[in-house]
One Martini backbone bead per residue (centre of mass of N, CA, C, O) as a GRO file, in nm:
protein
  252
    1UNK     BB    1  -4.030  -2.198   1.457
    2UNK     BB    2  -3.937  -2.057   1.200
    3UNK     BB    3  -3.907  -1.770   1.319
    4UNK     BB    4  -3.687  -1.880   1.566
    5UNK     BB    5  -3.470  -1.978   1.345
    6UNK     BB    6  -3.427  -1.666   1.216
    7UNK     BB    7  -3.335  -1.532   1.449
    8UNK     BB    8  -3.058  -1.717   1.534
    9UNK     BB    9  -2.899  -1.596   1.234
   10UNK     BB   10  -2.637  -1.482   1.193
   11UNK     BB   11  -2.557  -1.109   1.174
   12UNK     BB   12  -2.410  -0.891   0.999
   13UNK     BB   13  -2.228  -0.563   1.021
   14UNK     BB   14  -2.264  -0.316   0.830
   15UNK     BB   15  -1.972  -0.184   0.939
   16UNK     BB   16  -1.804  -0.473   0.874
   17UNK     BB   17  -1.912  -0.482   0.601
   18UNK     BB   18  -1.822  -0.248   0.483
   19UNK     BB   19  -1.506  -0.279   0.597
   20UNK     BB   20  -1.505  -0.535   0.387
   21UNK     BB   21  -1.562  -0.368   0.123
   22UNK     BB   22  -1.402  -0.137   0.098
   23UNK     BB   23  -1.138  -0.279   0.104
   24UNK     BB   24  -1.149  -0.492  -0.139
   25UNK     BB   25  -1.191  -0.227  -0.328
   26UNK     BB   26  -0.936  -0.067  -0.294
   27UNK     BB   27  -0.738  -0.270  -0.353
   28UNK     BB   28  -0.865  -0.343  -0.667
   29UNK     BB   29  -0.824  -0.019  -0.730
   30UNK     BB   30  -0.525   0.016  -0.715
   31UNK     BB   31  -0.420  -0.283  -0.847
   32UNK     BB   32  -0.651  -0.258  -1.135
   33UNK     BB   33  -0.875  -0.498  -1.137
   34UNK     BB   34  -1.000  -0.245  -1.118
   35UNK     BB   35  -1.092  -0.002  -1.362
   36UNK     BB   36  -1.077   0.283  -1.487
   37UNK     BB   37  -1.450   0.286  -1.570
   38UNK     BB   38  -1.552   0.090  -1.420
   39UNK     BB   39  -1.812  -0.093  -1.344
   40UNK     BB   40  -2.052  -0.106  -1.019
   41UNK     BB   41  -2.266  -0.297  -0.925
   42UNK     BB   42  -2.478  -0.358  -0.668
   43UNK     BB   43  -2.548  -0.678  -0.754
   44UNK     BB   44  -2.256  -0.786  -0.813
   45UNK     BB   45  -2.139  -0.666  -0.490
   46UNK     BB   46  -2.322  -0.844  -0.315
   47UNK     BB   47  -2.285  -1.158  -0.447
   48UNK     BB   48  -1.970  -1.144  -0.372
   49UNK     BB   49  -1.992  -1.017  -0.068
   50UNK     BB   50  -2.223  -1.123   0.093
   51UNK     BB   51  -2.410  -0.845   0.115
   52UNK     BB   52  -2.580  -0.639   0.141
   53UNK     BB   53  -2.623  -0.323   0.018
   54UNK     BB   54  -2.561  -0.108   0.243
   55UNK     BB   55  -2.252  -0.154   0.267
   56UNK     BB   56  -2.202  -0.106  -0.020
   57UNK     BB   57  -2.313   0.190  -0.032
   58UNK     BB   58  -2.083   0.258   0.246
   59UNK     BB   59  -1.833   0.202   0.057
   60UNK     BB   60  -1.898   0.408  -0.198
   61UNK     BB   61  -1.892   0.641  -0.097
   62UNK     BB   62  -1.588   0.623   0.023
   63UNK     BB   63  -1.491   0.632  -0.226
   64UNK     BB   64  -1.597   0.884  -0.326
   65UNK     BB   65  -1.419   1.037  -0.094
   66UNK     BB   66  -1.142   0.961  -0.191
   67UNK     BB   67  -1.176   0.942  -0.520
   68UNK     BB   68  -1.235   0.633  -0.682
   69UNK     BB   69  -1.546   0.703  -0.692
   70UNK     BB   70  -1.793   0.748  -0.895
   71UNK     BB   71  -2.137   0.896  -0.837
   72UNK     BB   72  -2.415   0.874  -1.062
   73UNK     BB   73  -2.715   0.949  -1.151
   74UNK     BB   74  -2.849   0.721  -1.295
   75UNK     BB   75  -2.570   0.538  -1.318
   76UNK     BB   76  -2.371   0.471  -1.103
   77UNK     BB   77  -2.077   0.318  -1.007
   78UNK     BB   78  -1.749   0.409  -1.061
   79UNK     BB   79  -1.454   0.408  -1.106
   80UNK     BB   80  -1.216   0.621  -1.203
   81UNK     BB   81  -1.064   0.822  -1.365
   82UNK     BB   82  -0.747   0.837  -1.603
   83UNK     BB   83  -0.731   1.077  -1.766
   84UNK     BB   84  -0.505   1.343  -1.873
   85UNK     BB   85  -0.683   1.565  -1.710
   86UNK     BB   86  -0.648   1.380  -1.448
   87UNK     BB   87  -0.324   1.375  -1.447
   88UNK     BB   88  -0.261   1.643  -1.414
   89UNK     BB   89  -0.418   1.758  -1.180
   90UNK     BB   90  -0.304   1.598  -0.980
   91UNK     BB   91  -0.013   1.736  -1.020
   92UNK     BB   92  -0.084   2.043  -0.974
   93UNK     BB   93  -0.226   1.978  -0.692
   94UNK     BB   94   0.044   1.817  -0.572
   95UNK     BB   95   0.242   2.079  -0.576
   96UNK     BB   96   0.130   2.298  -0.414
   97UNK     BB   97   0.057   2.115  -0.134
   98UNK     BB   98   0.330   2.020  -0.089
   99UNK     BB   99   0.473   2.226  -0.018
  100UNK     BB  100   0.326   2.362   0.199
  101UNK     BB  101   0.353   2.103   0.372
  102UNK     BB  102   0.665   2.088   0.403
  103UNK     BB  103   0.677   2.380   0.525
  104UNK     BB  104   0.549   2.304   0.793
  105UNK     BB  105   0.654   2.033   0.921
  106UNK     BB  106   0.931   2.169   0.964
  107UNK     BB  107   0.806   2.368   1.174
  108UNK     BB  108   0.596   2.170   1.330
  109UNK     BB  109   0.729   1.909   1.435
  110UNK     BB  110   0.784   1.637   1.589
  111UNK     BB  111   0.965   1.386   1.719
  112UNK     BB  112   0.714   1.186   1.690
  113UNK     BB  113   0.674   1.220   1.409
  114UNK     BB  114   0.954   1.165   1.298
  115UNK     BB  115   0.936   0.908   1.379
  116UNK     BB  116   0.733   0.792   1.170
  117UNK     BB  117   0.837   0.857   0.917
  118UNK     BB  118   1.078   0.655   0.993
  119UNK     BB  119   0.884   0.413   0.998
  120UNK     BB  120   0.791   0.446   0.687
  121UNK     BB  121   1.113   0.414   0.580
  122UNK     BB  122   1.145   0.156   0.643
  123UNK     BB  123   0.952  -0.018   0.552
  124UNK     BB  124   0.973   0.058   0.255
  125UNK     BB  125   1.229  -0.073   0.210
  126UNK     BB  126   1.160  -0.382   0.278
  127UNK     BB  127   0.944  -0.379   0.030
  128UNK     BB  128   1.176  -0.364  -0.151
  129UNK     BB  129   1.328  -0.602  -0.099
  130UNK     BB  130   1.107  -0.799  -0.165
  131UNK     BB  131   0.897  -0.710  -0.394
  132UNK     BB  132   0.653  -0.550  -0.300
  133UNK     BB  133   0.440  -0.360  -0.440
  134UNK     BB  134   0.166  -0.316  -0.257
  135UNK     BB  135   0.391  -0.249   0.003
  136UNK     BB  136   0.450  -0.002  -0.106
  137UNK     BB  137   0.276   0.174  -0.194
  138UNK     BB  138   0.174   0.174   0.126
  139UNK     BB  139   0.426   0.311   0.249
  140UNK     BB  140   0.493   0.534   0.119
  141UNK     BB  141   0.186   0.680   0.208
  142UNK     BB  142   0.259   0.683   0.500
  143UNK     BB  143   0.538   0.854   0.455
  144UNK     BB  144   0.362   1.095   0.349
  145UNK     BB  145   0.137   1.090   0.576
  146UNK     BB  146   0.331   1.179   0.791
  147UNK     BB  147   0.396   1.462   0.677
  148UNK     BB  148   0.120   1.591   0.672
  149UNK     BB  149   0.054   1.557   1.019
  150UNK     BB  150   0.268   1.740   1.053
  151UNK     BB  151   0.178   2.017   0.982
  152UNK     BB  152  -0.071   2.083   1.121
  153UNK     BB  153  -0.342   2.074   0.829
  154UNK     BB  154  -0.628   1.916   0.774
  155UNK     BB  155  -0.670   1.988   0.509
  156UNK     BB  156  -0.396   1.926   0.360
  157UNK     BB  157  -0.458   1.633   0.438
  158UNK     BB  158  -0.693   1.568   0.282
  159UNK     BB  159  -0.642   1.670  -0.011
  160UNK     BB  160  -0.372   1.422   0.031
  161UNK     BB  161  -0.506   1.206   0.065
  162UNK     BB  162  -0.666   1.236  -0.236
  163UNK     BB  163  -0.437   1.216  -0.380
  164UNK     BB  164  -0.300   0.935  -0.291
  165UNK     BB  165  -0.519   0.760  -0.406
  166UNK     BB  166  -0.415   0.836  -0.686
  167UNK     BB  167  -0.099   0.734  -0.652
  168UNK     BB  168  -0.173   0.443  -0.614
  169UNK     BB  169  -0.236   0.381  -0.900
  170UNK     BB  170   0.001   0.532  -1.044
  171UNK     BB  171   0.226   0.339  -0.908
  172UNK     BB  172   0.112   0.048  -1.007
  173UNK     BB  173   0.188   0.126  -1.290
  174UNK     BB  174   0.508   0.176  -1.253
  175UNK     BB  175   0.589  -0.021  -1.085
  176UNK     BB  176   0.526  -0.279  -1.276
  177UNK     BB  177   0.720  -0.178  -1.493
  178UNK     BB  178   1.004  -0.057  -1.348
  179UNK     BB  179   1.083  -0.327  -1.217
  180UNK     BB  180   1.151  -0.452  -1.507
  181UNK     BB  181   1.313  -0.222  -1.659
  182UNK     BB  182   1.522  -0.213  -1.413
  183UNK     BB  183   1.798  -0.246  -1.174
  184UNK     BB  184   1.680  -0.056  -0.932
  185UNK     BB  185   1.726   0.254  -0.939
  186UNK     BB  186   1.496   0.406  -0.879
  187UNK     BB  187   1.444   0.306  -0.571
  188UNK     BB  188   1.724   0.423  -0.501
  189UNK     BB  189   1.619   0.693  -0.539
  190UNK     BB  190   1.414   0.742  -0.404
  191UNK     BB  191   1.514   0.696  -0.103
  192UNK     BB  192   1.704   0.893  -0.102
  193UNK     BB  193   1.504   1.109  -0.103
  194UNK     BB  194   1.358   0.987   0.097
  195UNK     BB  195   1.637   1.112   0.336
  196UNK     BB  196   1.620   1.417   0.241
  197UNK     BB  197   1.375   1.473   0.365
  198UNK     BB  198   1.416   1.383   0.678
  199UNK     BB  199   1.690   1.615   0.713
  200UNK     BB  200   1.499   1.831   0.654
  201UNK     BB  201   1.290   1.827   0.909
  202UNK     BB  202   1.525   1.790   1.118
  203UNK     BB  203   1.673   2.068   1.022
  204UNK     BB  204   1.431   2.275   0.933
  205UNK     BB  205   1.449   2.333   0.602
  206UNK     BB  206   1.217   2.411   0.383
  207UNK     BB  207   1.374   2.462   0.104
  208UNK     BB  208   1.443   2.226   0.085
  209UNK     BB  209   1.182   2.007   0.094
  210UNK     BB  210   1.090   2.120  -0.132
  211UNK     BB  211   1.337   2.078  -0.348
  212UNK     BB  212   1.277   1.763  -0.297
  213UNK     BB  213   0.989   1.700  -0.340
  214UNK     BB  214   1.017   1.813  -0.657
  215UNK     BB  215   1.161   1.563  -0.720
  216UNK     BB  216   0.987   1.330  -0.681
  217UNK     BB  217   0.752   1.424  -0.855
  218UNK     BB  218   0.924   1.423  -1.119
  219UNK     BB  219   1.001   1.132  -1.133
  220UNK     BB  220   0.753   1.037  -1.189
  221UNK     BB  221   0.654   1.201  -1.419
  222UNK     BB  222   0.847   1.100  -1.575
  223UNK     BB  223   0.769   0.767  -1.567
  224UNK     BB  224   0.506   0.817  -1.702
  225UNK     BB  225   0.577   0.951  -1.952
  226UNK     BB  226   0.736   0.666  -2.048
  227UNK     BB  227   0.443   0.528  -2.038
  228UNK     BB  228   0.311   0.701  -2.242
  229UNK     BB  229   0.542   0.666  -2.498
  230UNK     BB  230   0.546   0.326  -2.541
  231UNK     BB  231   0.241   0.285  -2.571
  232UNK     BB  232  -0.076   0.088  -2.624
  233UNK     BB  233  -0.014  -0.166  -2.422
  234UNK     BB  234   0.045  -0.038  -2.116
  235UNK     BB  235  -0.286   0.080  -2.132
  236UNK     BB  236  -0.530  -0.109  -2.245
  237UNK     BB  237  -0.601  -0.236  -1.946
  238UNK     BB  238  -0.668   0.091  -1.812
  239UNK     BB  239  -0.791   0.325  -1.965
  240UNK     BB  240  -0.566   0.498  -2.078
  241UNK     BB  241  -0.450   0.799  -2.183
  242UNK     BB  242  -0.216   0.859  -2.489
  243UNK     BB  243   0.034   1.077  -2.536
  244UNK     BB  244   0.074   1.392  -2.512
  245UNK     BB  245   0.252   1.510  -2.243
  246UNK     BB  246   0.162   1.772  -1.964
  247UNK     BB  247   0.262   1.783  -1.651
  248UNK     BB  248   0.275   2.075  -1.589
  249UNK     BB  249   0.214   2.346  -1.467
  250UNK     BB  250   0.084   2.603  -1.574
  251UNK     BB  251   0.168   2.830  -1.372
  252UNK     BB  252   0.523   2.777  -1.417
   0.00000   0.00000   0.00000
């Protein structure tokens, strides 16, 4: 009778629980909830989202394929790291990337791609105007990874995909910062830059887009700087290295 009364306890499915453990623990580390270099143990996020093991560890094999989380042999899983030598590398492979992305897009573009950028380039305006920094974030990462996918080049989407998962928490700590910080012009310079790379794609001018896009990537750098050199308060609880930094390419 026992047996027949366990038999009856639905079990949830390994993969809508990874996918719904993958889902809170990126949001968390995005967020900064969890911190860059902050340890993972797997039975405090077994007993957390009340899942077996097996989802969790698909969930984070997943996230360290995002590049979000580091998986060490015999030491387990922690966040990724964000120290400086870790911020140089985003940036300096994030504009490589993003060049040859830019003017492949202009090439190859459909009009049904442009019309994806411009829907997630309204969407991104709505929740500037919210004032909702989560959903920017990720409008963002949408507005940037539709023209991605415009390239026509699966390997720069994933490598980009890979690169904007870092900016998505180098982001969130901008974003936080500079919300506080200023009148609202940072929000409304990004914008005028993706209306101008849109107009570049547009036009498939790929030199303008090119240099409308390293001027996007510039002002985040500006941005993170000026974080980086306000103190060691806006960075002591997310374990961010800071000093002098230089972000540029070193072969620029």
């Amino acid at each position: 009778m026992a047996a027949t009364q366990r038999s009856r306890i639905p079990r949830k499915s390994n993969g809508a629980s990874a996918g719904g453990v993958y889902e809170t623990l990126r949001r968390q580390i995005i967020g900064l909830a969890l911190t860059p270099g902050q340890s993972l143990d797997e039975r405090t996020l077994v007993n957390e989202h009340g899942v077996s093991r097996t989802p969790v560890r698909e969930a984070l094999i997943r996230l360290a394929a995002d590049g979000l989380v580091e998986l060490t042999p015999n030491r387990g899983a922690s966040v990724s790291s964000l120290d400086l030598e870790t911020l140089r590398s985003i940036f300096e492979a994030g504009d490589f990337i993003e060049k040859a992305m830019v003017r492949l897009a202009c090439l190859r573009r459909t009009e049904s791609q442009l019309e994806d950028v411009r829907r997630h380039q309204d969407q991104f305006e709505r929740d500037v105007g919210a004032g909702d920094i989560a959903a920017m974030i990720e409008s963002n990462t949408r507005f940037h990874m539709a023209i991605a996918a415009a390239s026509g080049n699966r390997y720069l989407e994933d490598c980009y995909r890979r690169i904007l998962a870092d900016h998505e928490r180098i982001g969130q700590l901008w974003y936080s910062h500079n919300l506080h910080a200023d009148d609202g012009s940072i929000n409304a310079t990004i914008i005028e830059q993706h209306h101008d790379l849109l107009a570049a794609l547009e036009a498939r001018d790929a030199q303008r887009a090119e240099a409308v896009s390293m001027a996007h990537a510039a002002l985040c750098k500006d941005g993170l700087r000026q974080i980086l050199a306000e103190g060691e308060h806006l960075l002591k609880n997310i374990h961010v290295e800071h000093g002098t930094f230089n972000l540029e390419s070193k072969s620029a």
